[in-house]
ROFI-72964 format. One record per residue (C-alpha): residue in three letters; x, z, y. Coordinates in pm, whole numbers, padded with zeros to 5 digits, always signed. Layout:
# residues N
alaXZY;...
# end
This chain:
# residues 321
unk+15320+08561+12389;unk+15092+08825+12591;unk+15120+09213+12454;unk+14767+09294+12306;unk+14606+09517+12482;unk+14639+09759+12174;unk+14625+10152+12194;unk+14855+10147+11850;unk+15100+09901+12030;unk+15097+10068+12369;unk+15194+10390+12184;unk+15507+10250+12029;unk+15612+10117+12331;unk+15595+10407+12506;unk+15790+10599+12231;unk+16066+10298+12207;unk+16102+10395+12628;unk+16114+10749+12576;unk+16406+10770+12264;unk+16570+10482+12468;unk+16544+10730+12820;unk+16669+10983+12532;unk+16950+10883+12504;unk+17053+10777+12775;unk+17038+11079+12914;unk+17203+11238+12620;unk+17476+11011+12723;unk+17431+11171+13117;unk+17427+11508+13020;unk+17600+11628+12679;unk+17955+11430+12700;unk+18017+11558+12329;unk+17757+11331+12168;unk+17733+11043+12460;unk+18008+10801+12242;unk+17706+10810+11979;unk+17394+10816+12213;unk+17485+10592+12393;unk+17529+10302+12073;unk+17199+10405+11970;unk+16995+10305+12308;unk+16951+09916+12203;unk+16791+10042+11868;unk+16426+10078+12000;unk+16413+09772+12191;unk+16612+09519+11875;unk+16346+09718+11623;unk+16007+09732+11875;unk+16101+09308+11974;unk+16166+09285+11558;unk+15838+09466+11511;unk+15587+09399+11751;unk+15700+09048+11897;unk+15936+08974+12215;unk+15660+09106+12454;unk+15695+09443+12312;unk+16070+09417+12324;unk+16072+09278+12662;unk+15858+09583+12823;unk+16061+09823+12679;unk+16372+09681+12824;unk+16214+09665+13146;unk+16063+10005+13162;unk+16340+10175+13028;unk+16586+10034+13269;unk+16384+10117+13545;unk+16351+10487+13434;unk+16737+10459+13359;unk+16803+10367+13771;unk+16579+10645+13850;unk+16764+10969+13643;unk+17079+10830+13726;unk+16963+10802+14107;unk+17020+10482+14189;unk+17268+10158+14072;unk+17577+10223+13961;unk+17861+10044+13781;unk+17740+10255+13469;unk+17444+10113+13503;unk+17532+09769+13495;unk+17712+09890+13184;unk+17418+10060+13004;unk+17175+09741+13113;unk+17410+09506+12888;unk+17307+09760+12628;unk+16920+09680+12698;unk+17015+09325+12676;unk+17207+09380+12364;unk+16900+09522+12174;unk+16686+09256+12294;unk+16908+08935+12197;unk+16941+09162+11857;unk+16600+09188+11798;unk+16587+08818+11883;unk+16834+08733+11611;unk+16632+08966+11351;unk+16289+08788+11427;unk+16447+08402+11407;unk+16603+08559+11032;unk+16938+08397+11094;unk+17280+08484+10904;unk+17437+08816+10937;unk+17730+08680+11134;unk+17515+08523+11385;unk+17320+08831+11395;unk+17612+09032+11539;unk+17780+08800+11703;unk+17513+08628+11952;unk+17382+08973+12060;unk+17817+09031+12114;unk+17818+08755+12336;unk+17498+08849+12569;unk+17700+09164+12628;unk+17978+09013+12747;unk+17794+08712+12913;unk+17527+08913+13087;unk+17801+09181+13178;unk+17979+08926+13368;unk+17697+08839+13553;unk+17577+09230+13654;unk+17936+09329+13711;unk+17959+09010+13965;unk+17614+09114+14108;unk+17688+09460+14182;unk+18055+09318+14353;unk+17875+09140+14566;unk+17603+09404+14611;unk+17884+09685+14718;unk+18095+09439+14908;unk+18383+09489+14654;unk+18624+09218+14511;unk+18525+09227+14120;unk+18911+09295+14043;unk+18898+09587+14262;unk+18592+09691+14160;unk+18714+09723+13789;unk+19020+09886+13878;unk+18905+10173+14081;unk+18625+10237+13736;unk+18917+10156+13491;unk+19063+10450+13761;unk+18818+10691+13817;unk+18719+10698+13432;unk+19076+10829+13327;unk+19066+11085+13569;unk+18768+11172+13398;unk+18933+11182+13115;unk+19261+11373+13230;unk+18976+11666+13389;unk+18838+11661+13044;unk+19156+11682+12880;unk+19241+11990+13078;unk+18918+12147+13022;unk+19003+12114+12664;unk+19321+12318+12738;unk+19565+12045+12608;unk+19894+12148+12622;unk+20058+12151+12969;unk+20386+11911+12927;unk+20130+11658+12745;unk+19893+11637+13055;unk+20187+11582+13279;unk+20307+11306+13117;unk+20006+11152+13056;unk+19984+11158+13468;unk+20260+11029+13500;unk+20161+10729+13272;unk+19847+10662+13460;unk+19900+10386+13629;unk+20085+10211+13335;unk+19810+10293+13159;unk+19519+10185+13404;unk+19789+09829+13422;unk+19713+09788+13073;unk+19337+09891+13025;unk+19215+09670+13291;unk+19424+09364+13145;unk+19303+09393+12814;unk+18920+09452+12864;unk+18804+09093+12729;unk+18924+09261+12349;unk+18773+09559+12385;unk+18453+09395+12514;unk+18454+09203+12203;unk+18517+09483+11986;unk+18287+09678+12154;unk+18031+09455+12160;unk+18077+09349+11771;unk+18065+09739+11662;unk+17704+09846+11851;unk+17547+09530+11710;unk+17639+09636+11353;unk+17554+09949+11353;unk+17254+09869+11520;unk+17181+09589+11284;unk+17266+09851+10976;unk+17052+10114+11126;unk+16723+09862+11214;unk+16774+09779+10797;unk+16749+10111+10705;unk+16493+10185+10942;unk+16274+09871+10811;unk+16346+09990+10459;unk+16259+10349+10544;unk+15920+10232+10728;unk+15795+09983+10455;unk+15847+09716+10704;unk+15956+09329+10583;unk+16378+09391+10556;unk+16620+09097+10744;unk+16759+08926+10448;unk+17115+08932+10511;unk+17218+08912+10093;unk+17436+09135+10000;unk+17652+09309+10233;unk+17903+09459+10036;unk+18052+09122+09938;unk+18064+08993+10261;unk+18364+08857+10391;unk+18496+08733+10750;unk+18584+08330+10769;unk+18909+08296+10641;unk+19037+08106+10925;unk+19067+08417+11166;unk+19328+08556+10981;unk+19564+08291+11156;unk+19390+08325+11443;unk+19474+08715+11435;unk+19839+08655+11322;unk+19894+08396+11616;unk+19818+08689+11804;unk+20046+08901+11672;unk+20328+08646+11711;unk+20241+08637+12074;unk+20323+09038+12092;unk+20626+08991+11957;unk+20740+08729+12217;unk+20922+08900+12505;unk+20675+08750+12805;unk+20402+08982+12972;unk+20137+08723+13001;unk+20194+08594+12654;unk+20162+08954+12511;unk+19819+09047+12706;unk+19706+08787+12566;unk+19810+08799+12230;unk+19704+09181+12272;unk+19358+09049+12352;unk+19300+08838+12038;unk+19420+09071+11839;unk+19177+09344+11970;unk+18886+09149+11925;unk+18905+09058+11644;unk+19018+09381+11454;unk+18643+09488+11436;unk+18570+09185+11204;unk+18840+09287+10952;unk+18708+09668+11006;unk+18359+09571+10912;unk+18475+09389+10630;unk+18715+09689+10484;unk+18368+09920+10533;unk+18177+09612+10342;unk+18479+09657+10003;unk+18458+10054+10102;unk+18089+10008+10016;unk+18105+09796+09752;unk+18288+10092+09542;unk+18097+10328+09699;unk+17824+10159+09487;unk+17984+10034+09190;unk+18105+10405+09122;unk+17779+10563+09193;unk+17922+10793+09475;unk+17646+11044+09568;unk+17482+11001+09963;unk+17652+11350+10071;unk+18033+11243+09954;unk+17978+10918+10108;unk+17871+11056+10429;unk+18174+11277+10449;unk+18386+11013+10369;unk+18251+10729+10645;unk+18299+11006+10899;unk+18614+11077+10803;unk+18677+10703+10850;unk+18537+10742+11224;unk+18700+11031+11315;unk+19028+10976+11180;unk+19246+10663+11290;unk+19469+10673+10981;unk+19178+10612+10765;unk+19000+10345+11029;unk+19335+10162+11017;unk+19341+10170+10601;unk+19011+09998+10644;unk+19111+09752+10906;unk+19420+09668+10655;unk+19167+09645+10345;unk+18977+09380+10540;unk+19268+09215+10654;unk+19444+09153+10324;unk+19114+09085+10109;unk+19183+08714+10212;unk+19496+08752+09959;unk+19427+09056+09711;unk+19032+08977+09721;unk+19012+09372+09644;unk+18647+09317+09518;unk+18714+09040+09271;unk+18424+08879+09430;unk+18523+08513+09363;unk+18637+08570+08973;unk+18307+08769+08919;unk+18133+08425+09071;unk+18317+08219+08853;unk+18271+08418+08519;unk+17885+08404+08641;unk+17897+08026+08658;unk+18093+07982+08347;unk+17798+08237+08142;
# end
C-alpha cells in the first residue's frame, strides 16, 4: 500500500519520528529514566502502522532509525539493540491490524526481537571483524563496568563495590550464558506494555480498540507450568550445562506467569473498585520492589492450582443459570 500523499498523515508521521527520536535520546542522555524510555520507543511505530496502515509504520521505522545512527554518531552494538526495538513496534502493530489473540500479539512481536537481533548482532560481527561470542562478551563486559562506575557514583558502600569486582567475571560467565531467557523475558515484557499502552491510547483517542476480551481473566496455557518446573529440576541437578539451561527456561518464561499474577492483581483491582491513584501506587510498588514482583510471579504460577480468581466456577455457575 502507497502512503497518501496527505498533509494530516505526513504530520503524524513526523510526530511518531520525533517522540520515537525522544526517547531515544532520553535513553542517551538521562540514565535515570532510560529503563522506561527506552520500552516506550516501539509505541509510535506499533500505534502509527495500527493507525494509518503498514506504510505509515514502515516510514517511521525507517526515519527514525536513521536519525537514531545519526545522534548516536554512527553504528554501534546499542544500536543494533535499539533497531530490534523499531522492529518490535512494527511486527506489533502488525499483530494489532491482522486482530489476532492476545498471546499471539505478544509473542510474535517477542520473537522478531530475538530473530531479527540475531541477524543485526551477526551483521555488525561481521561488520567489526569480531567473532559474535567475543563480541557479546566484551558488551556483556563493558556494560557492568558501567554499572560498577554508576554504582560508585551512587556512593555504595565501599566493601560492597569490592566484592562485587571481585565477582565480575563470575558474573559476566553467567550473564552472557543466560541471555536467550532474558531475551525472552525481555522481549515478552516491552510487547505488553506496549500492547497495554496502544489500548489505552486507542481508548483515549476514540480510535476502534484490539479486542483482546477480557484481560483480567486471562490465563497462561497450562502446559508451561511443567515446562517451567522441568526447568527447575534441571537447577537442581549438579551439572553446569544442565543448569544454564534449566536457568534459561526458567527465565523466560517467568514473564508469562508475571503477566498473569498482574492480570488476577487486576482483576481485584476491579472487582473492589480500587480508585486510579491507589492502584498506581501499588503497580509501582510492584516494579520497583522485587518482593512484591516475585508475589506476583508466584500468584501466576499457582493460579493453575488455587485458580485465585474463581474464573472457571464463575463460568460454570454462568452456564448452569
Amino acid at each position: 500500500m502507497l502512503l497518501p500523499a496527505d498533509g494530516d498523515v505526513l504530520k503524524k508521521i513526523a510526530s511518531g519520528v520525533g517522540f520515537t527520536c525522544l526517547m531515544f535520546a532520553a535513553t542517551l542522555y538521562i540514565p535515570i529514566i532510560g529503563f522506561i524510555s527506552a520500552v516506550m520507543i516501539p509505541l509510535p511505530i506499533s500505534y502509527y502502522r495500527y493507525k494509518l496502515g503498514r506504510s505509515a509504520g514502515g516510514l517511521i521505522l525507517v526515519t527514525s532509525f536513521i536519525l537514531m545512527v545519526i545522534m548516536a554518531d554512527g553504528v554501534s552494538f546499542d544500536i543494533a539493540l535499539f533497531a530490534v526495538l523499531l522492529i518490535l513496534g512494527f511486527v506489533l502493530g502488525e499483530m494489532l491490524a491482522e486482530g489476532v489473540s492476545v498471546e499471539k500479539t505478544v509473542l510474535y512481536p517477542c520473537l522478531s526481537v530475538i530473530a531479527s537481533g540475531i541477524v543485526l548482532a551477526l551483521f555488525y560481527s561481521a561488520f567489526s571483524q569480531t567473532e559474535f561470542s567475543s563480541l557479546v562478551n566484551l558488551y556483556v563486559k563493558k556494560n557492568l563496568e558501567l554499572t560498577l562506575e554508576l554504582y560508585r557514583q551512587m556512593a555504595m558502600p565501599e566493601e560492597t563495590l569490592q566484592t562485587l569486582s571481585r565477582s565480575m567475571e563470575t558474573i559476566q560467565f553467567v550473564l552472557v550464558r543466560i541471555i536467550p531467557g532474558m531475551a525472552v523475558m525481555s522481549g515478552l515484557f516491552v510487547s505488553w506494555i506496549n500492547m497495554l499502552m496502544i489500548r489505552s491510547l486507542t481508548r483515549f483517542k476514540g480510535l476502534k480498540t484490539p479486542e483482546f476480551g477480557i484481560l483480567t481473566q486471562w490465563k497462561s496455557p497450562e502446559v508451561l507450568v511443567w515446562i517451567v518446573i522441568a526447568g527447575g529440576v534441571l537447577l537442581l541437578i549438579p551439572v553446569k550445562f544442565l543448569k544454564i539451561i534449566g536457568l534459561n527456561i526458567v527465565l523466560a518464561l517467568v514473564m508469562i506467569y508475571f503477566i498473569q499474577g498482574i492480570s488476577i492483581v487486576s482483576f481485584y483491582f476491579d472487582k473492589r473498585n480500587f480508585p486510579r491513584m491507589l492502584r498506581g501506587v501499588l503497580y509501582g510498588l510492584i516494579g520497583i520492589q522485587q518482593l512484591f514482583s516475585l508475589l506476583v510471579i508466584g500468584l501466576g504460577f499457582f493460579d493453575l492450582w488455587i485458580d485465585f480468581r474463581r474464573i472457571d466456577k464463575n463460568e460454570k455457575l454462568d452456564i448452569e443459570s
